[in-house]
C-alpha positions in Angstrom: 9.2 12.7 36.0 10.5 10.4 33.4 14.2 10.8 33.2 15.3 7.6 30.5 16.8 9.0 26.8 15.1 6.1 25.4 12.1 4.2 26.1 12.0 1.1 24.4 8.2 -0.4 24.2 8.8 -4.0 25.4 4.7 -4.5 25.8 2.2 -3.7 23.6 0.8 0.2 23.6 3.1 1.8 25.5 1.5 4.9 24.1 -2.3 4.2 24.4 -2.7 7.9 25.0 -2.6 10.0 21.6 0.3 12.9 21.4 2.5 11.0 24.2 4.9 10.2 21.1 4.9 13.7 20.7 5.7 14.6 24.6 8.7 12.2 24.5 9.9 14.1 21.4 9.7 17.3 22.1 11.4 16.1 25.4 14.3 14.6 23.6 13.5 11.0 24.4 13.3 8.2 21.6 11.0 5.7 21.6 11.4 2.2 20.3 7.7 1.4 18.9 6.3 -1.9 20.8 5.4 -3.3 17.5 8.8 -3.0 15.9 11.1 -4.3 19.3 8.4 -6.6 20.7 7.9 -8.8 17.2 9.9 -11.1 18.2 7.3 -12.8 20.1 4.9 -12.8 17.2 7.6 -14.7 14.7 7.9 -17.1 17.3 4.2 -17.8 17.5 3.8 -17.7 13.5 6.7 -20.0 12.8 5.4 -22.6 15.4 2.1 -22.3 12.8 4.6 -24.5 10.2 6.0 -26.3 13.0 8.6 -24.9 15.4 13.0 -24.2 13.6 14.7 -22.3 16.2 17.1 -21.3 13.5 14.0 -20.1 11.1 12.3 -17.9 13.9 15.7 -16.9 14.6 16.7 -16.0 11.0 13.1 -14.1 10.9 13.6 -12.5 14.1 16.8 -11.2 13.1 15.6 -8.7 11.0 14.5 -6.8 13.6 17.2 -4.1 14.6 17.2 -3.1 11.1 14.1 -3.0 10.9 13.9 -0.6 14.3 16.8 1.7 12.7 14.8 1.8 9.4 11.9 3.6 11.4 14.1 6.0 13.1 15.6 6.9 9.7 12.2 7.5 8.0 10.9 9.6 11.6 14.3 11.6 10.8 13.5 12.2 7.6 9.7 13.0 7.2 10.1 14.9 10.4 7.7 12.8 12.4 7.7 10.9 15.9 8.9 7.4 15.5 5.6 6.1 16.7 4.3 7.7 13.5 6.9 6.3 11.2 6.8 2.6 12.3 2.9 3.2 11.3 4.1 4.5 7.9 6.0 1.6 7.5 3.3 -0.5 8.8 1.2 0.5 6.5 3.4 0.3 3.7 4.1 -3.3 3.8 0.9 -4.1 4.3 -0.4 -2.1 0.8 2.9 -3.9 -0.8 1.3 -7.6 0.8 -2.3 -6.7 -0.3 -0.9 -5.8 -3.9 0.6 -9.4 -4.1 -3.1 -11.1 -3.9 -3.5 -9.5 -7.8 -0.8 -11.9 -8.9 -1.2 -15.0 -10.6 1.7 -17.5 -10.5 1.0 -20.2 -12.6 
């Protein structure tokens, strides 16, 4: 019944259901993963850890259209529901983080 071109995940797991990324694919409808266009909320909540800028959080938060577009670009390329790509890209910044623990910075 859904009749929106996009559905943009404002709250976490819009798709709790596995394949429903899928469904809205094969439909023709994109989906904006909750995790990428909800973070917002998250760099708020982090930045008040080292005591609330508006300006940082807003600086940080900024980077997240790009980072939206960058997950429809990789789900373009590899072929894959967006859903899928923003946990590609999840994943890979999160290897890339863990790698950084190895190095010693005198």
């Amino acid at each position: 019944m859904l009749s929106a071109k996009i559905v943009c995940g404002a709250a976490n797991n819009q798709l709790a259901h596995p394949g429903v990324e899928k469904q809205l694919e094969d439909r023709g409808i994109l989906y904006a993963p909750d995790y990428c266009v909800n973070s917002g909320g998250l760099i708020r909540v982090a930045d008040e850890l080292e005591g609330f800028s508006f300006e940082r959080a807003e600086q940080r938060a900024s980077g997240i259209f790009e980072t939206t577009r960058s997950v429809f670009e990789l789900a373009r390329t590899d072929g894959v529901p967006p859903a899928i790509a923003a946990d590609r890209l999840a994943e890979r910044r999160m290897r890339d983080v863990g790698r950084l623990r190895g190095v010693w910075l005198p």
